[in-house]
C-alpha positions as CSV (number, residue, x, y, z in Angstrom):
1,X,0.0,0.0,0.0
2,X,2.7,2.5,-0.2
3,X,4.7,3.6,-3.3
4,X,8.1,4.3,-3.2
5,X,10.7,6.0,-5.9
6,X,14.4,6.5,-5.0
7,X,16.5,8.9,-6.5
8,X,20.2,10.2,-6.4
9,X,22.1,7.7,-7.1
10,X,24.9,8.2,-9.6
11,X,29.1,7.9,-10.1
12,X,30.9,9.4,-7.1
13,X,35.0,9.2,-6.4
14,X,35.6,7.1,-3.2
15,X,35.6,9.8,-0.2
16,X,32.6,11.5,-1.8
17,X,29.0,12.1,-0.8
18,X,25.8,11.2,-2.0
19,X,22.3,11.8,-0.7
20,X,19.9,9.4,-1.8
21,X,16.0,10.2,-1.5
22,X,13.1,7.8,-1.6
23,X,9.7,9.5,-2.0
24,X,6.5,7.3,-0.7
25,X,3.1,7.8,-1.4
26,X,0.1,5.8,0.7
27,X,-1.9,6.4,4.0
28,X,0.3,3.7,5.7
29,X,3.9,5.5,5.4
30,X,3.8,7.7,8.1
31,X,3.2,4.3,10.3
32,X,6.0,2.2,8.6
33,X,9.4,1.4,9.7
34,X,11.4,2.4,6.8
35,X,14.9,1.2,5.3
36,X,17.4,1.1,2.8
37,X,19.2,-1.9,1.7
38,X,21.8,-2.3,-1.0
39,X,22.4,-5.0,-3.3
40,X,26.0,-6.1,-5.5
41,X,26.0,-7.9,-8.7
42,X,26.2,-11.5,-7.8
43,X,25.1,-10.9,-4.0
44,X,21.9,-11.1,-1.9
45,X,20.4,-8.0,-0.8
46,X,21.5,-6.6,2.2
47,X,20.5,-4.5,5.0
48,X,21.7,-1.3,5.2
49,X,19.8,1.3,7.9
50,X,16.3,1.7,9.0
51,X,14.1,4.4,10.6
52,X,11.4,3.9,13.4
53,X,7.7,5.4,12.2
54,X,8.8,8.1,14.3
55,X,11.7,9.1,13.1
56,X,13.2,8.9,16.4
57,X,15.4,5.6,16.5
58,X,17.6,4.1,13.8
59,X,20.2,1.8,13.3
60,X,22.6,0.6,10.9
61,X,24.6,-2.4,9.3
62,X,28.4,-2.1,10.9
63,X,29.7,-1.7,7.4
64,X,27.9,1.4,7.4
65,X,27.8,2.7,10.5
66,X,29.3,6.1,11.2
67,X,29.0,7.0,7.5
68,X,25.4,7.0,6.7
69,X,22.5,8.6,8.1
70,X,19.3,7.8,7.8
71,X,16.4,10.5,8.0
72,X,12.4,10.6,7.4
73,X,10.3,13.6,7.1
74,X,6.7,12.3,7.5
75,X,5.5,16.0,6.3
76,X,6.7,15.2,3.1
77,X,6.8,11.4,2.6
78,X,10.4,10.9,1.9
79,X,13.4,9.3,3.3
80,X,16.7,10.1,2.6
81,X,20.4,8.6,3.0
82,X,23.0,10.5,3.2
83,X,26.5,8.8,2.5
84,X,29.4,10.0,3.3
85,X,33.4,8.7,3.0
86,X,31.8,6.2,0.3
87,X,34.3,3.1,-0.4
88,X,34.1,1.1,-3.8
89,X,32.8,-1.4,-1.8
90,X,29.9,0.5,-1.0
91,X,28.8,-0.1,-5.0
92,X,25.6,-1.5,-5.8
93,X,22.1,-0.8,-6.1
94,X,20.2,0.8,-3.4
95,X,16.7,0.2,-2.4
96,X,14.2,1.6,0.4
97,X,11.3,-0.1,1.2
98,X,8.7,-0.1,4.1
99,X,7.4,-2.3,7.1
100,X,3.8,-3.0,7.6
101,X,4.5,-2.1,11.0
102,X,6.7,1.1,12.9
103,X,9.5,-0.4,14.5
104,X,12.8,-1.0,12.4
105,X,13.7,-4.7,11.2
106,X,16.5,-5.8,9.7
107,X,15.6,-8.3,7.9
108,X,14.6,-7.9,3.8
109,X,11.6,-10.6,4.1
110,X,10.2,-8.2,6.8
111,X,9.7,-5.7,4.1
112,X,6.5,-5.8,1.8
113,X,7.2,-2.7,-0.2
114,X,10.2,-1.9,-2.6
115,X,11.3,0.8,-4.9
116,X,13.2,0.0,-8.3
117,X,16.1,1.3,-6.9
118,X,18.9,3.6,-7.9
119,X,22.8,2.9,-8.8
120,X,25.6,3.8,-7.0
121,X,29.0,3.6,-8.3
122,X,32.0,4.2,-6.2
123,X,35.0,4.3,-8.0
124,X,38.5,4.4,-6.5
């Protein structure tokens, strides 16, 4: 029941920034746990932060931790990532997706709605 389109994405020098936005449309999203996840060629998709329906707790995979922020502004329907000190091994596609329910899980099958994702490239 919620829609969800990520943008911001692109080819970024290792060190850089990028600030990746998912916008969500649906009366459910400002009840959802939200999160981004990330997946590689040849690899599984993987958790990489989520956001409470509140907006007031968050955590993050240890690979990412320290780096990336996660942020939602319910007034608006959007969540962003913001990435900092990106690593080449930070390259993949990244998707946000929502929770039926509020609190954060880190687990992709908990997840019932997806975005088509955007591409980051971090090149060294």
């Amino acid at each position: 029941q919620v829609q969800l389109a990520e943008s911001g994405g692109g080819l970024v020098q290792a060190g850089g920034s990028l600030r990746l936005s998912c916008a969500a449309s649906g009366r459910t999203f400002s009840g959802s746990a939200m999160g981004w996840f990330r997946q590689a060629p040849g690899k599984e998709r993987e958790f990489v932060a989520v956001v409470s329906w509140s907006g007031l707790s968050s955590n993050y995979a240890d690979s990412v931790k320290g780096r990336f922020t996660i942020s939602r502004d319910n007034a608006t329907d959007t969540i962003y990532l913001q990435m900092n000190s990106l690593k080449p091994e930070d390259t993949a596609v990244y998707y946000c997706a929502a929770r039926e329910f509020g609190f954060p899980s880190t687990r992709v099958n908990e997840y019932i709605d997806w975005g088509q994702g955007t591409q980051v490239t971090v090149s060294s």
